[in-house]
C-alpha positions in Angstrom: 0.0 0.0 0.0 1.1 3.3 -1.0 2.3 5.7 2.0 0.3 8.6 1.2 -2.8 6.7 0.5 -3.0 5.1 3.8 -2.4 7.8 5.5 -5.4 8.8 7.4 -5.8 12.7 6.9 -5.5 12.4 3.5 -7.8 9.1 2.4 -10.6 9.1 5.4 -14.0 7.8 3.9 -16.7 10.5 5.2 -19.6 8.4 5.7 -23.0 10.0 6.4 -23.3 11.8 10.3 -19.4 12.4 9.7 -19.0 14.7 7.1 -17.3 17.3 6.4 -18.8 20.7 8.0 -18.8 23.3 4.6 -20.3 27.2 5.0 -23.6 27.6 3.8 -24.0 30.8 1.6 -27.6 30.6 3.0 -27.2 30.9 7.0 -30.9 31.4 8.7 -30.3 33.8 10.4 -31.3 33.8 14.4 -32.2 37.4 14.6 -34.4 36.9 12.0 -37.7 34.7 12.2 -37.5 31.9 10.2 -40.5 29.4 10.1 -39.8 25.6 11.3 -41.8 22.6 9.4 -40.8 19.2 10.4 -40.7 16.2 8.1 -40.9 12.4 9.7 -41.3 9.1 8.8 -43.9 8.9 11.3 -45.6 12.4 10.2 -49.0 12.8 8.0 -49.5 15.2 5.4 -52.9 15.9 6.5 -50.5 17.6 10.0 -49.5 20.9 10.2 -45.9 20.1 9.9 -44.8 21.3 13.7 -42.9 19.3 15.9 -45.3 17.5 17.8 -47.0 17.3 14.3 -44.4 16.8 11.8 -45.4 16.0 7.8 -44.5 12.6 6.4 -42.9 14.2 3.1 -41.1 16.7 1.8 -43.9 17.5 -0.8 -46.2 18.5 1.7 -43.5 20.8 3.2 -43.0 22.5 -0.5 -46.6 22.9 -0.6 -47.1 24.4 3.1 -44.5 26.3 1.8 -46.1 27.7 -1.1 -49.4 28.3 0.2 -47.5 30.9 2.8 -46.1 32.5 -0.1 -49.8 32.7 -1.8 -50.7 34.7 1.2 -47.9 37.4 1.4 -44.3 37.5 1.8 -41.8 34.8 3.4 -41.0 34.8 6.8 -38.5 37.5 7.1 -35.6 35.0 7.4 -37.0 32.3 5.3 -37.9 28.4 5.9 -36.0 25.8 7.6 -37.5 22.1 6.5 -36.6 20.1 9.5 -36.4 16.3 8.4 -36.1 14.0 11.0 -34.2 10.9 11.1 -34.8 7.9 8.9 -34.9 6.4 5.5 -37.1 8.2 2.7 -38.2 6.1 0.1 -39.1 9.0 -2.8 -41.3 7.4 -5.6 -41.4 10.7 -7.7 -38.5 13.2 -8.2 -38.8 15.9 -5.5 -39.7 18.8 -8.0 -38.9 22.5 -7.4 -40.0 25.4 -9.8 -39.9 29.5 -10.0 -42.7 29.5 -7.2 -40.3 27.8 -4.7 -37.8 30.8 -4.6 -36.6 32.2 -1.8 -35.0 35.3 -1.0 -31.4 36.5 -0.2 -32.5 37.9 3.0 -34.8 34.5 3.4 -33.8 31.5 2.0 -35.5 28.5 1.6 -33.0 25.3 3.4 -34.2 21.7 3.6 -31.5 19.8 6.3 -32.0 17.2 8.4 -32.6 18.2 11.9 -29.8 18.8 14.2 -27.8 15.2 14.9 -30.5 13.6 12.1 -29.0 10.8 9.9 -31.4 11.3 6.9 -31.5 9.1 3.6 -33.6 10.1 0.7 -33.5 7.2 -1.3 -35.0 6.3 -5.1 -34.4 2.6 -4.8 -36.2 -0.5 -3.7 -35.2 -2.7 -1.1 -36.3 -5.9 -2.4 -36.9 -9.3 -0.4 -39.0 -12.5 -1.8 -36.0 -14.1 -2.8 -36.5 -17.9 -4.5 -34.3 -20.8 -5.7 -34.0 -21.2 -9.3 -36.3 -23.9 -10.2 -36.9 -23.3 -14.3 -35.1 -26.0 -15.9 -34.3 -24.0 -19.0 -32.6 -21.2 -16.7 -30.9 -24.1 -14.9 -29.3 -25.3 -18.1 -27.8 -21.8 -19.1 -26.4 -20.8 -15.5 -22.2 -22.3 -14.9 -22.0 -25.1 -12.4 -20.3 -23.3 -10.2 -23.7 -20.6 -9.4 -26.4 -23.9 -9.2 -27.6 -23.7 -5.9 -26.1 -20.3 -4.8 -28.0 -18.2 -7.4 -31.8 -17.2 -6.2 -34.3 -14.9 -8.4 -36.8 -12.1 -7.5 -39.7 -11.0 -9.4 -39.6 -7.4 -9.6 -43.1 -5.9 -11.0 -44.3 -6.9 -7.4 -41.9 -5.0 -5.4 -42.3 -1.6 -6.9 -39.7 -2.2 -10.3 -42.3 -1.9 -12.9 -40.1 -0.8 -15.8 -36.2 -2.5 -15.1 -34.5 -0.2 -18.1 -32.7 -0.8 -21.2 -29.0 -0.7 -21.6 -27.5 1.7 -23.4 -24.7 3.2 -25.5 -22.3 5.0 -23.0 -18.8 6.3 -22.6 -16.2 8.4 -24.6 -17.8 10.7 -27.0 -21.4 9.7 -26.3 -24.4 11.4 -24.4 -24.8 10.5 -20.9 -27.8 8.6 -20.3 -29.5 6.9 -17.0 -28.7 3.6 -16.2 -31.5 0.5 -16.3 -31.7 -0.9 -12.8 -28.2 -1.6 -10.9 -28.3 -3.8 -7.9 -26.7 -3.0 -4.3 -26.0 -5.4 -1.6 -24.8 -3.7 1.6 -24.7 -0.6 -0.3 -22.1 -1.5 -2.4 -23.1 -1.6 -6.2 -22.5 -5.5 -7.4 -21.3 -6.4 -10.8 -23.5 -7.1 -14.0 -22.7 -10.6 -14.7 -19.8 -10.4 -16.7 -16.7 -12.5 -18.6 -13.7 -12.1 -17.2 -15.1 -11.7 -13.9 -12.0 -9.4 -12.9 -10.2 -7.3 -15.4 -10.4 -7.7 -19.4 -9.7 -9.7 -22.6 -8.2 -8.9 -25.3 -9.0 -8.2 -29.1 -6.8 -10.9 -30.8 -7.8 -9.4 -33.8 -9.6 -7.2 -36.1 -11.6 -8.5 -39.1 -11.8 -6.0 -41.6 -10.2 -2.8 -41.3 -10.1 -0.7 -38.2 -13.5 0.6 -38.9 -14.5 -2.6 -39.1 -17.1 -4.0 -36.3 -16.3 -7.3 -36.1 -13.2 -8.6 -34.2 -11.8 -12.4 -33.1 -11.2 -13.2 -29.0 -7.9 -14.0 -27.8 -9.4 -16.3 -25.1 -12.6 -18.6 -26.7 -13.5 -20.5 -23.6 -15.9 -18.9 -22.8 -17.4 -18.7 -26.1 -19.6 -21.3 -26.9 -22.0 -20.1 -24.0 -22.9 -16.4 -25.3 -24.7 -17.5 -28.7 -27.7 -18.2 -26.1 -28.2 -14.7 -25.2 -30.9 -12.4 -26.0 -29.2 -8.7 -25.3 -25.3 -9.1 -25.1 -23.1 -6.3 -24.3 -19.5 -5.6 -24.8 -17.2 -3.4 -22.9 -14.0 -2.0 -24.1 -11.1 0.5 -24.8 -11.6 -0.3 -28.0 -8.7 1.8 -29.8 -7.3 4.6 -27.8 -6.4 3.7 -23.8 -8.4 7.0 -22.9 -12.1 6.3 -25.2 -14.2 4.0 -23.9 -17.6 2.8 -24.8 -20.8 0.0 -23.9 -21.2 -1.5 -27.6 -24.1 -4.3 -28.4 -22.8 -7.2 -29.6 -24.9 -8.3 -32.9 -23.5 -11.5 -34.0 -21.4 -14.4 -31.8 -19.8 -16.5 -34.8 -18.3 -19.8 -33.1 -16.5 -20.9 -36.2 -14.7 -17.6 -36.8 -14.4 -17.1 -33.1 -15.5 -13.6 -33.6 -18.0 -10.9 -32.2 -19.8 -8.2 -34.0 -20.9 -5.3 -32.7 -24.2 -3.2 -33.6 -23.7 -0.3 -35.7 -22.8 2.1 -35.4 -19.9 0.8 -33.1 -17.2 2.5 -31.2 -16.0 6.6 -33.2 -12.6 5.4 -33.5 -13.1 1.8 -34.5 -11.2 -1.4 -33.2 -7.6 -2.4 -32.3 -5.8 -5.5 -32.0 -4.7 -6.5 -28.5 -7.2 -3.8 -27.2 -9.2 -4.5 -23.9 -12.6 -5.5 -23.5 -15.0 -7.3 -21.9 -18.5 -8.7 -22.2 -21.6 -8.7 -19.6 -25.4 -8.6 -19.3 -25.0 -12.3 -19.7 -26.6 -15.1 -17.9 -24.6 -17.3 -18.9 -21.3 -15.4 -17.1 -23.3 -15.4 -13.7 -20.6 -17.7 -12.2 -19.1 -15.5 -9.4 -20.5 -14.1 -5.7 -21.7 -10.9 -6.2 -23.0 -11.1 -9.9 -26.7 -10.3 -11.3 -28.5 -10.5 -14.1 -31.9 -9.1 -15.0 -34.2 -11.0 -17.6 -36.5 -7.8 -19.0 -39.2 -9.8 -20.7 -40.0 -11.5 -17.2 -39.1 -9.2 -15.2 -36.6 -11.5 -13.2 -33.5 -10.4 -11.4 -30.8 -13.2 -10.7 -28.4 -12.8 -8.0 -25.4 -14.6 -6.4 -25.4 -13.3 -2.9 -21.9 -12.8 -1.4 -23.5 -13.5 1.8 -26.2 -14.4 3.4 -29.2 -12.2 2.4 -31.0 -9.8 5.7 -34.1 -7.3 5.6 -32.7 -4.4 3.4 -29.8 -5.9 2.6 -30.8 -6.6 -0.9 -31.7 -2.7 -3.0 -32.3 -1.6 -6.5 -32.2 1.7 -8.4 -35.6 3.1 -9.7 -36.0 6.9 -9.7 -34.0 8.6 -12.6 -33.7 12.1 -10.2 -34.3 12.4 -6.8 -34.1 16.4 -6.4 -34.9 18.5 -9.6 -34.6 22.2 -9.2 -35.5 24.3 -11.9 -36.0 28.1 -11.8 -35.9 27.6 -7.9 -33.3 30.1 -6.6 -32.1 30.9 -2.9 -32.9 27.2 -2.0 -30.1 25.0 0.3 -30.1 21.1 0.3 -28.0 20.4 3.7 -27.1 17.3 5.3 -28.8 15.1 3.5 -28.3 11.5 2.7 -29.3 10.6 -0.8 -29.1 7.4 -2.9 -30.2 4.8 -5.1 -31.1 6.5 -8.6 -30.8 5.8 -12.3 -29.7 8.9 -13.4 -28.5 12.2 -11.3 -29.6 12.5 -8.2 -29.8 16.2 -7.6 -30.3 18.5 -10.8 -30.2 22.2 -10.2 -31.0 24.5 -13.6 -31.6 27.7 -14.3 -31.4 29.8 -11.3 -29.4 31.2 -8.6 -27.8 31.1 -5.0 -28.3 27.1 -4.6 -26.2 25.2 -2.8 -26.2 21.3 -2.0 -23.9 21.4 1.4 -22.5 18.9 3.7 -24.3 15.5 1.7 -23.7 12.3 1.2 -24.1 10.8 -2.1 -24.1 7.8 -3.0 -25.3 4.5 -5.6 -26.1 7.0 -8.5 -26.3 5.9 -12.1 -25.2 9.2 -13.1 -23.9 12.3 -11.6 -24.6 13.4 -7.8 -25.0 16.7 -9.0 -25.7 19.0 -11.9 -25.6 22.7 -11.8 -26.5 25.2 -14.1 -27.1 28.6 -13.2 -24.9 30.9 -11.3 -23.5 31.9 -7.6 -24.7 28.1 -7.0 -22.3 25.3 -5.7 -21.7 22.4 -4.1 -20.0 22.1 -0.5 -18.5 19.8 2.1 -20.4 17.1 0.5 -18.8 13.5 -0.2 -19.4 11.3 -3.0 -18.7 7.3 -4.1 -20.2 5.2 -6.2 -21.4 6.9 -8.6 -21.8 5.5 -12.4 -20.2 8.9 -14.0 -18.9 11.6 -12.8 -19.3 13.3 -9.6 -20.0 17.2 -9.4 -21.1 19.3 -12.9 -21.2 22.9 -13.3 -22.1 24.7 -16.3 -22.3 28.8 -16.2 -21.6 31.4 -17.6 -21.6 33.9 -21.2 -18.6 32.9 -23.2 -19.9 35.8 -25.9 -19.7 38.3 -23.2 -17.0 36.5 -20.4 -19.6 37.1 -17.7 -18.6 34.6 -14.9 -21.4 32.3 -13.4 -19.8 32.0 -10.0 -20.7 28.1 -10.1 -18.4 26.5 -7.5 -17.4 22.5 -5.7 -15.7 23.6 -2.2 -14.6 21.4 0.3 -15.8 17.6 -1.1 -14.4 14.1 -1.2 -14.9 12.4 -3.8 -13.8 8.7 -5.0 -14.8 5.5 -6.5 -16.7 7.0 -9.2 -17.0 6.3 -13.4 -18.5 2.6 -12.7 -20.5 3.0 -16.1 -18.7 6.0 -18.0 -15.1 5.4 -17.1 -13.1 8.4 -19.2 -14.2 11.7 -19.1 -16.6 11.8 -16.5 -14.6 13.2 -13.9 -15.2 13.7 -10.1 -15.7 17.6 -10.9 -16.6 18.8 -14.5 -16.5 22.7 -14.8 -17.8 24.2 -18.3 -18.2 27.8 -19.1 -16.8 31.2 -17.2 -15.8 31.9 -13.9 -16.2 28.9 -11.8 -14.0 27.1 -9.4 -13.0 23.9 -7.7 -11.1 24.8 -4.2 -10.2 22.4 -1.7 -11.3 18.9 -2.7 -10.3 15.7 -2.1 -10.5 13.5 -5.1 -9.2 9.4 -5.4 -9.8 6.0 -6.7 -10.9 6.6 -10.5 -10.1 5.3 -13.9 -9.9 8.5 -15.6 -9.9 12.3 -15.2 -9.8 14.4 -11.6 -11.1 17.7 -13.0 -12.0 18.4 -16.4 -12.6 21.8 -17.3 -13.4 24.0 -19.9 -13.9 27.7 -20.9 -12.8 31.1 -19.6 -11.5 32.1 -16.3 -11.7 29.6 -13.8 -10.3 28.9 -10.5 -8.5 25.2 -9.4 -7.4 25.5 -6.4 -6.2 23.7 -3.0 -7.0 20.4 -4.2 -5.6 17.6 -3.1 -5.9 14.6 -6.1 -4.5 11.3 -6.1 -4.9 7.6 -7.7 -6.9 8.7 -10.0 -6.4 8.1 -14.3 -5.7 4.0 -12.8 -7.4 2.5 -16.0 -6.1 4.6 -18.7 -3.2 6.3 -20.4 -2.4 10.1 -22.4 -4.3 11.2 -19.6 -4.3 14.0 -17.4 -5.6 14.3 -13.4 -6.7 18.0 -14.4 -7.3 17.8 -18.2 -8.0 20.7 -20.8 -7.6 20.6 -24.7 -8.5 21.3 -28.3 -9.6 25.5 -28.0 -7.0 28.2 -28.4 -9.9 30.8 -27.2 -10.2 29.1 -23.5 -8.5 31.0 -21.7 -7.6 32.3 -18.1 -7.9 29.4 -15.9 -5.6 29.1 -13.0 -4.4 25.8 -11.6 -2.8 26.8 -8.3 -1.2 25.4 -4.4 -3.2 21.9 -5.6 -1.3 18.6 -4.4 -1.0 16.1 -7.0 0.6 12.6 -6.4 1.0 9.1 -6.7 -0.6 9.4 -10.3 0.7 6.7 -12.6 -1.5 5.7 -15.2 -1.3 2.4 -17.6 0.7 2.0 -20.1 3.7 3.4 -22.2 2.2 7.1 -22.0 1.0 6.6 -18.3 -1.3 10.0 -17.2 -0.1 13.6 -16.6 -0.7 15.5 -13.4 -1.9 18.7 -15.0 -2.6 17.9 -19.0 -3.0 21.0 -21.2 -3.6 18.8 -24.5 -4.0 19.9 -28.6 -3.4 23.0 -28.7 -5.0 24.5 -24.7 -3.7 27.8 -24.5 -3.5 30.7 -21.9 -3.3 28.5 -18.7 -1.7 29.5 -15.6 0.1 26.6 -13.5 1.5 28.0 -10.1 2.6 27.3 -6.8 1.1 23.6 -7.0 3.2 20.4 -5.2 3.6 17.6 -7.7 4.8 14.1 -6.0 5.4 10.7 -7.5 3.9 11.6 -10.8 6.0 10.4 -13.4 5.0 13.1 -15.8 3.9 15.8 -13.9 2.8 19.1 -16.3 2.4 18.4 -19.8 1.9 21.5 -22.4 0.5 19.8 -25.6 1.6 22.6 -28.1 -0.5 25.6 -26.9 0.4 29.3 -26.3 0.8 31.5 -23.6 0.7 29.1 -21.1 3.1 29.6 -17.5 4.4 27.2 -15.6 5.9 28.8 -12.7 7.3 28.2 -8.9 5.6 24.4 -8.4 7.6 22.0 -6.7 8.2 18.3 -7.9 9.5 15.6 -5.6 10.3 12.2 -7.2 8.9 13.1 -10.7 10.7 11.4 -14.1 10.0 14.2 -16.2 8.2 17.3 -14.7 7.4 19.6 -17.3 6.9 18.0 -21.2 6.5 21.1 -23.5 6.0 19.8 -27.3 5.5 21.6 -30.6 2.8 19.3 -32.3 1.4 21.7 -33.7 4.5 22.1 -36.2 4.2 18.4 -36.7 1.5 16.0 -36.1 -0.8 18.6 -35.4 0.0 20.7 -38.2 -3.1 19.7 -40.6 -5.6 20.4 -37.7 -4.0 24.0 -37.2 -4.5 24.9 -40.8 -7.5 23.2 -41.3 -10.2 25.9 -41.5 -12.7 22.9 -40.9 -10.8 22.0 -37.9 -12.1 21.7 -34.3 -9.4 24.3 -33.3 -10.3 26.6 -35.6 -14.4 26.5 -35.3 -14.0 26.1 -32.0 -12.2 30.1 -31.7 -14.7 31.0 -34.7 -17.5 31.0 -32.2 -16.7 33.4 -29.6 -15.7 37.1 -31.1 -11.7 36.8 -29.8 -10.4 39.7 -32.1 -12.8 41.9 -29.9 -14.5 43.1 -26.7 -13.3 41.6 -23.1 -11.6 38.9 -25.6 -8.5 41.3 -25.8 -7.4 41.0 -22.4 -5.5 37.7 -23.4 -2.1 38.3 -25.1 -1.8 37.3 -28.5 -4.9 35.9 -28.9 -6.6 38.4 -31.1 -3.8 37.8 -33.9 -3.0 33.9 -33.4 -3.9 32.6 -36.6 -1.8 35.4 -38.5 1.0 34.4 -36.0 2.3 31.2 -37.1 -0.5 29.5 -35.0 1.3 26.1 -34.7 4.2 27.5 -32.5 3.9 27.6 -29.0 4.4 31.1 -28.3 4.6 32.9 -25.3 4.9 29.5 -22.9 7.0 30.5 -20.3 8.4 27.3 -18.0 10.3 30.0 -14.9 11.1 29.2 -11.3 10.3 25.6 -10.2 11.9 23.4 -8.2 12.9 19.8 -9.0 14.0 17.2 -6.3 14.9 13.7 -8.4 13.8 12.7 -11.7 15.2 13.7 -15.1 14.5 17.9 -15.4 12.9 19.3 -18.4 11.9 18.3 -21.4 11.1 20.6 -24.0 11.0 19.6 -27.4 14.3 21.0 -29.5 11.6 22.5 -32.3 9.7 24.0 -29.3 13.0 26.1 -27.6 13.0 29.2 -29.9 9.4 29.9 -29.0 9.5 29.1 -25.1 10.9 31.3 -22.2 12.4 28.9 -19.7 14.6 30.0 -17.0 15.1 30.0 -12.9 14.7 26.8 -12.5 16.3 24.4 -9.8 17.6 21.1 -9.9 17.6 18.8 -6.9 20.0 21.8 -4.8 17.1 23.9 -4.9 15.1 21.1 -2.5 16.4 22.5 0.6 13.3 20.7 2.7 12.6 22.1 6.3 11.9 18.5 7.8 13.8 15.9 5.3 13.6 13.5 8.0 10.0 13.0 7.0 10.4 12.6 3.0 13.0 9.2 3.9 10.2 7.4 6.5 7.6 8.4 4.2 5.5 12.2 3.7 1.9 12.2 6.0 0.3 15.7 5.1 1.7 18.1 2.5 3.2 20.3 4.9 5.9 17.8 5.5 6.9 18.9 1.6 8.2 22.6 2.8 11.3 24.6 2.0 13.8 25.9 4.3 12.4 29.6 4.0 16.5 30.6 3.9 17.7 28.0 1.5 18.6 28.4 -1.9 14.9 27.9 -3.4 13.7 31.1 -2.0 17.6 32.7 -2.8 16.3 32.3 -6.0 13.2 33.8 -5.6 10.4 30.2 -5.3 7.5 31.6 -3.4 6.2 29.4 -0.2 3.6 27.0 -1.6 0.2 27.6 1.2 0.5 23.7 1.5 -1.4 23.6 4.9 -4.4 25.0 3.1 -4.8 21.8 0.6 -7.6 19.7 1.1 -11.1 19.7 2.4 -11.4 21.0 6.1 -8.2 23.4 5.7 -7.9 26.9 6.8 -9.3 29.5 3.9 -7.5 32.9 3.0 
């Protein structure tokens, strides 16, 4: 086990009633009067909602709500929702709409009540378990499941509609899972082939664009051609595009699959990964299900014995939709068990999901759209995409949407969608990620994109596990998205598979205008990698035990070049459709003339005042050096380390990473790093 990783401070898991305490930007305040209704599992909606006579759901508080607002103005400091402790099974999506506003001065807060361990839940807990008794099911199950598989009908318990599967991953809308099944609220595995890890493509029949490819290992073979709606798996051609693909032919004499059209964007590979699932047949392992649609039938090796509520399935698509609702707080909340997202926020302002735990979602935990919304001190896992979404803000005009993720852990996410759906997704202008904790994930950290936006005081690690040519925080492909700043983050023990491995901080095709500063980079073999663009800085981070820390190529004098000529390109559509010759545009250097400016050079890069402790120093391309300012930087006598003691037994906290403030680092003129800020629960500015 990895040092840092087991250390305690950095890799707790926040389970609900421990989370991590996050400022509300809605505070009731006491000198105010604020209105009290009570929500209980042993309320009644026909009750007034008090205390003593506490509501049984939180639709009947909403509408209490809006029937004060039908009579005059709010309380003047707003609505508390006080929900008592228990489990909430939600059969509909909790809706919100323009009449369930609040106000700045009184906001609108549904919590659970003080030392409450609420969960809102849209799954089933599901019981009637039976042997399997139908011979023809009997004949198609391994001999190794007979006797420990059992079945459940699911119309009876609640599960009317189990879902299709769908087309997911790289490049390809994000849709809400069928049914997924949870035992001990851990999601359990589709019944798959191989049970742990992948096969591989022996090869491709065809050309690459071709759909049909031959399996390495046929063992298994012989058993799929009995299967109504088989799935595939796979990184198909690239180690960083993934996808679901139906499988439309099993052909035992060629020893090939072929997939439904229109297949995977970039085609198949030869010794590629993959794997298949959704199969009966495969239902060989502890843990595994399998749902037969037409009868409505779940199948299901326990991995232990089976209790009351032991046994749960997703059925709401959305458990919170807010839409047009501003001025409204979600705060320490349990949620679970749904399809798709479970909290959507759209179209408003001033909303904030704080201090939550979500968990067993098919999709996201939370979308945001809007602005001065966020999401805070909450903590994440298991989700089947990404984690956090926010999406604000004018790129015409630069007007920021304030959208923010403060303060959460996240991990163990991308269990469906497993590259780029990261743990926090940020889109548009003027939103930030500060002070996160993000681990365990196949692909990307933070993915952002767009104008202006804050990374900050994160602290990321084991994460891009599954795939390679990726980055922890990941930008690429527009010259016109500029002024984000990716600063005093901690980044380490990031690896990656394969020859390319994963970059700390990846800047990809062309990303231009990005500011990299003041972060700590440890055990990450490539560390910062600049993928051809302009006017990007790299200045005063710190990289301990890192093979190469800084890669700075010219691809776009090379491999590149067609893209960055191309007037059909993404590149240059992509800077065609915000006006950056003009308006608040010309605030970022060169950016106005860059395609009269020999466009392919990176120009204006500047790689000044870091400090490198082990690994191999620089590496800047020899076609990229007469564009790129590099200078002030410090090899290995520049790691003058306050405490060095504690780097040879092994680093606890990021604070045992900091210069001597008289050594020859700060001679030079490397600015203290604000490392005891990094991470959730950290002092602010």
């Amino acid at each position: 086990m990895k040092t840092m990783r087991s250390a305690g401070w950095l890799t707790t898991l926040f389970l609900f009633g421990t989370l991590i305490p996050a400022a509300s930007p809605h505070p009731l305040s006491p000198s105010r009067a604020v209105v009290e209704i009570h929500v209980s599992t042993t309320g009644r909606d026909t009750w007034p909602g008090t205390s003593t006579e506490p509501v049984a759901s939180l639709e009947r508080a909403r509408d209490l709500i809006r029937a004060m607002k039908a009579k005059g103005d709010l309380p003047p400091g707003g609505v508390r929702v006080l929900v008592e402790a228990g489990h909430y099974h939600l059969r509909q999506t909790f809706d919100l709409g323009p009449q369930d506003d609040g106000a700045a001065a009184a906001p609108i807060v549904y919590e659970a009540a003080p030392g409450a361990e609420v969960e809102l839940s849209g799954g089933v807990s599901l019981k009637d378990f039976q042997p399997v008794t139908d011979p023809g099911v009997l004949s198609r199950l391994a001999p190794e499941a007979k006797g420990h598989v059992v079945q459940a009908d699911l119309a009876p318990q609640g599960i009317a509609d189990p879902g299709q599967l769908h087309r997911r991953g790289y490049n390809l809308p994000m849709v809400p899972s069928g049914v997924e099944l949870y035992f001990n609220n851990r999601p359990m595995p589709l019944a798959r082939w191989p049970n742990v890890g992948y096969a591989t493509i022996a090869s491709v029949v065809g050309g690459p664009k071709d759909r049909t490819f031959t399996v390495a290992d046929q063992s298994h073979m012989s058993r799929w051609s009995q299967e109504e709606d088989l799935w595939t798996y796979g990184y198909w051609c690239w180690d960083w595009a993934d996808s679901d693909e139906a499988v439309e032919t099993v052909n035992l004499a060629a020893h090939s699959l072929t997939l439904k059209a229109p297949g995977h964007v970039y085609g198949l590979k030869a010794g590629q990964r993959f794997y298949v699932f959704n199969a009966l047949c495969e239902l060989d392992a502890p843990g595994e299900w399998y749902v037969d649609r037409k009868r409505g039938r779940l199948y299901f090796w326990p991995p232990s014995p089976i209790t009351p509520g032991s046994v749960g399935m997703a059925n709401l698509e959305t458990l919170i939709h807010a839409h047009g609702a501003s001025h409204v707080t979600f705060n320490r909340l349990g949620m679970s068990g749904t399809r798709g997202t479970a909290v959507v926020i759209e179209d408003a302002d001033q909303n904030i999901v704080s201090n939550c735990a979500i968990r067993e979602v098919g999709n996201l935990a939370v979308l945001v759209k809007g602005d001065d919304s966020g999401v805070a001190g909450c903590t994440i896992w298991d989700a089947g995409d990404g984690g956090i979404s926010l999406v604000g803000g004018d790129r015409q005009t630069l007007e920021p949407a304030n959208l923010y993720a403060d303060g959460n852990t996240l991990h163990d996410y991308n269990r469906w969608g497993r590259t780029y759906r990261p743990g926090i997704r940020i889109e548009g202008v003027g939103n930030r990620a500060r002070k996160n904790l993000i681990f365990n994930a196949p692909h990307n950290a933070i993915w952002f994109a767009g104008n202006d936006h804050m990374i900050e005081e994160n602290d990321i690690h084991d994460v891009c596990e599954e795939t390679q040519d990726s980055g922890a925080i990941y930008t690429g492909r527009d010259w016109s998205a500029r002024g984000t700043v990716i600063r005093h983050n901690f980044l380490h023990d990031i690896q990656g598979v394969g020859a390319y491995g994963a970059r700390g901080v990846y800047l990809d095709d062309q990303a231009s205008g990005i500011e990299v500063s003041g972060n700590l980079f440890y055990r990450v073999p490539h560390s910062v990698f600049v993928g051809g663009g302009r006017d990007n800085v790299v200045e005063n981070n710190l990289f301990v035990d890192c093979l190469v820390p800084v890669t700075l190529d010219s691809r776009g004098l090379s491999d590149q070049k067609r893209d960055v000529e191309n007037p059909d390109s993404g590149l240059r559509t992509a800077l065609a459709k915000v006006p950056y010759r003009q308006g608040p545009y010309r605030k970022y250097k060169g950016l106005a003339t860059t395609l009269e400016d020999n466009p392919g050079a990176p120009k204006g890069d500047r790689v000044v005042r870091n400090v490198f402790w082990k690994g191999n120093g620089l590496d800047i391309w020899q076609t990229a050096r007469p564009y790129v300012e590099v200078e002030g930087n410090m090899q290995d006598a520049g790691a003058s380390f306050r405490w060095p003691d504690r780097l040879l037994r092994g680093p606890s906290s990021p604070k045992d990473f900091e210069l001597k403030a008289d050594g020859p680092a700060a001679a030079m003129g490397f600015e203290p790093i604000p490392l005891g800020r990094i991470g959730p629960g950290t002092p602010s500015d």
